[in-house]
C-alpha positions as CSV (number, residue, x, y, z in Angstrom):
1,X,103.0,97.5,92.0
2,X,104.6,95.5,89.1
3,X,103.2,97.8,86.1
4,X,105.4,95.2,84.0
5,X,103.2,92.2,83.9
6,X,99.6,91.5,84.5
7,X,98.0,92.7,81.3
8,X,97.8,96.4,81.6
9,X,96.6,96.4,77.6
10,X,93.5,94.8,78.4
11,X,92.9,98.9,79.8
12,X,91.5,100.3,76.9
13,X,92.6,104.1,77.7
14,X,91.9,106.9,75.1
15,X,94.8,109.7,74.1
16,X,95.6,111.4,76.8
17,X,96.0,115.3,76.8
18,X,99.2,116.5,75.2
19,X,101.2,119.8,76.0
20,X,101.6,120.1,71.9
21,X,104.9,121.6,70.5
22,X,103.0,125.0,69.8
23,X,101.3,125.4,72.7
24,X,105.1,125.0,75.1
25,X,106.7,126.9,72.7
26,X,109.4,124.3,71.3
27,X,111.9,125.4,68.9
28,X,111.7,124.3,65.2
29,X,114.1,121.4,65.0
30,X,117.4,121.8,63.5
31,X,116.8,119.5,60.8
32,X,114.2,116.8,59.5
33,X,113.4,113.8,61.1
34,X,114.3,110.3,60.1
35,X,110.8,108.5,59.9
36,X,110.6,104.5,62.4
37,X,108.1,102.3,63.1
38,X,108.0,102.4,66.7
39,X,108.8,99.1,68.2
40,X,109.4,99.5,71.5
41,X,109.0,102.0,74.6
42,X,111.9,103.0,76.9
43,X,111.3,104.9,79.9
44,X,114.1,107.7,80.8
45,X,114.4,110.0,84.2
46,X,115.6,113.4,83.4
47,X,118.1,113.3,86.4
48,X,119.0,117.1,86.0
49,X,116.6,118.6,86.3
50,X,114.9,117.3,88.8
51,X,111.4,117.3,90.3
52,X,112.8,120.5,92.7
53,X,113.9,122.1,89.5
54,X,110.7,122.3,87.6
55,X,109.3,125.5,86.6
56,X,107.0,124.5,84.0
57,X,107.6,125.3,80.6
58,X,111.2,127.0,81.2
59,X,112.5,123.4,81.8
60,X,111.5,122.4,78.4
61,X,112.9,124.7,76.8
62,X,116.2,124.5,78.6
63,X,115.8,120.8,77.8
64,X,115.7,121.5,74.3
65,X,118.3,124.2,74.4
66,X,120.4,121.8,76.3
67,X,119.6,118.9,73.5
68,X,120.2,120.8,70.3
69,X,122.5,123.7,71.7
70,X,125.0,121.8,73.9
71,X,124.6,117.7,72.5
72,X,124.5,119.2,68.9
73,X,121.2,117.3,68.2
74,X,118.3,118.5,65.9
75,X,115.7,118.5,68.7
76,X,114.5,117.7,72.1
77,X,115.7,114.0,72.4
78,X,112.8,112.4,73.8
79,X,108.7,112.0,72.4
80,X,107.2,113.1,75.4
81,X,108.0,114.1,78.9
82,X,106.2,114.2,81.7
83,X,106.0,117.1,84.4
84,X,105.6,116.2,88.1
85,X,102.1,117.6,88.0
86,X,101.0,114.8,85.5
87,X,101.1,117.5,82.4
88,X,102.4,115.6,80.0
89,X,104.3,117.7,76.6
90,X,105.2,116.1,73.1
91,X,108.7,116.6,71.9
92,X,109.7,114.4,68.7
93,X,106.4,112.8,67.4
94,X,106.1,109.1,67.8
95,X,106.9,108.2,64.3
96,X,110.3,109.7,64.3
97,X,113.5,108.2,65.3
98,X,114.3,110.3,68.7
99,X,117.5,110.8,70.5
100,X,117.1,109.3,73.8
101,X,118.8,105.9,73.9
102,X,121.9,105.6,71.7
103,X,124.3,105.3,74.6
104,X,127.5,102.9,73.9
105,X,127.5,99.3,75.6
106,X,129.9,99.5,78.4
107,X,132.9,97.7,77.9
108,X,132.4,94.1,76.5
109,X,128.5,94.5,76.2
110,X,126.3,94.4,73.0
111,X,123.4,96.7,71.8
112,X,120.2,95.1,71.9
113,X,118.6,98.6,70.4
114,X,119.0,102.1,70.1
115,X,116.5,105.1,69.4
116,X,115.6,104.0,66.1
117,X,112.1,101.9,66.5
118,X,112.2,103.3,70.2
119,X,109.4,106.0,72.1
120,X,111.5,108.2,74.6
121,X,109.5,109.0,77.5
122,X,111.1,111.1,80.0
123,X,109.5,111.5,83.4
124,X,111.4,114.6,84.9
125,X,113.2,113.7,88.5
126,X,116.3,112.2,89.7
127,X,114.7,108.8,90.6
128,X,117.7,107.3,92.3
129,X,118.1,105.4,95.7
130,X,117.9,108.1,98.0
131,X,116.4,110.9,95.5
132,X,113.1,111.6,94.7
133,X,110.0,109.9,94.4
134,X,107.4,109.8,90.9
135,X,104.6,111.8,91.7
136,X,101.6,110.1,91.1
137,X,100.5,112.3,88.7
138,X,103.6,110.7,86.8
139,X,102.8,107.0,87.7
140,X,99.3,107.7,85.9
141,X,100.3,109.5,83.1
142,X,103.3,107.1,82.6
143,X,101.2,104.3,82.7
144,X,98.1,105.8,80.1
145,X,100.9,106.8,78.0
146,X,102.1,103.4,77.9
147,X,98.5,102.0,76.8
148,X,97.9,104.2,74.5
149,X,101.4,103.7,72.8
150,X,100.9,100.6,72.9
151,X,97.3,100.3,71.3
152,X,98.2,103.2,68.8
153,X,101.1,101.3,67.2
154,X,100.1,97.8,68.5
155,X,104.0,97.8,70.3
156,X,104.0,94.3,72.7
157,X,103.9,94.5,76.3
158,X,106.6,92.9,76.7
159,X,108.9,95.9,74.7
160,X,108.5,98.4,77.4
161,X,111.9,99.0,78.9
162,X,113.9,101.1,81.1
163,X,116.9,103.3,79.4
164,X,119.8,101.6,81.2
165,X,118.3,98.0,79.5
166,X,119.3,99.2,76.3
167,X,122.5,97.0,75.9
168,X,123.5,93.6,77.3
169,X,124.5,93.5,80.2
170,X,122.4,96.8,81.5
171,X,124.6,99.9,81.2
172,X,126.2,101.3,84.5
173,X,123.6,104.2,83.8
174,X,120.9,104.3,86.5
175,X,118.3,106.0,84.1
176,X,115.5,105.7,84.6
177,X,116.5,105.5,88.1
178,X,116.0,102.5,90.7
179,X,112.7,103.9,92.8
180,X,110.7,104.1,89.2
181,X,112.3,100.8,87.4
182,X,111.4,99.2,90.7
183,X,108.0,100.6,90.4
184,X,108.0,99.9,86.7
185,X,109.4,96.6,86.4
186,X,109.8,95.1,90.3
187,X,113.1,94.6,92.0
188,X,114.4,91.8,90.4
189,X,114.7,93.4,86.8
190,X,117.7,95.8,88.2
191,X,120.2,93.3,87.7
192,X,119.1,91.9,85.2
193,X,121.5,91.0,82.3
């Protein structure tokens, strides 16, 4: 399943339902947001924690803490993360520059783009060789997420990306892991650069 190419846009897939910020209990953020025009989608695993590690809405708001307390950020890096039961929970809205992709190039490689003009969406799991596998539930979400996004803010197909492709060559960061960029973007993106 290449969800990369074929013409997934041609799906025309209404909003999906949205964990809200009230209704999981996020913190106010820190400060105010910096306004984008989103641009571009990249697609993040959460690594820690991991699919075995959910407990609902106590991993969001130990994301958050963990964002704002620990990296010093305003908020919750990402827009929207999804749960391994498909619930799906907004962070930063949309049309504010998140915190998700702002990672140095490795040594000798340029930025090709960084949060702002960039949708975060986390999937939570350790999708690494040998890890764990997106639930289903994820896959669908991910990929209605996507569509919508994409028809909301009329971002290209082509501008959806995994977290690691964020500089040139890809960064030695696995995010969002092999199994789902694989499932993403087929086996010959990975090494891609």
């Amino acid at each position: 399943m290449d969800l990369g190419e074929g013409g997934i846009m041609a799906i025309a897939f209404k909003e999906p339902k949205i964990i809200t910020r009230e209704e999981w209990g996020a913190l106010k953020p820190k400060s105010t947001y910096s306004k984008h025009k989103p641009k571009r989608i990249v697609i993040h695993h959460t690594w820690q924690p991991d699919i075995a590690g959910y407990a609902g809405v106590k991993t969001l708001l130990g994301m958050q803490s963990y964002h704002m307390v620990d990296n010093g950020w305003a908020d919750i890096g990402y827009h929207f993360v999804i749960a391994p039961d498909g619930v799906i929970y907004a962070c930063r809205p949309p049309d504010v520059v998140g915190a998700h992709c702002g990672n140095k190039p490795d040594k000798g490689g340029k930025r090709i783009f960084g949060n702002t003009g960039s949708i975060g969406i986390a999937l939570i799991g350790n999708f690494d060789e040998g890890k764990e596998q997106p639930t289903d539930l994820q896959i669908a979400h991910l990929v209605q997420m996507i569509v919508w996004l994409q028809q909301k803010y009329e971002i290209p197909e082509k501008t959806v990306y995994g977290h690691r492709e964020c500089c040139s060559p890809p960064l030695a960061k696995t995010c969002p892991g092999r199994i789902l960029s694989d499932l993403m973007f087929g086996r010959n993106r990975w090494n891609h650069g």
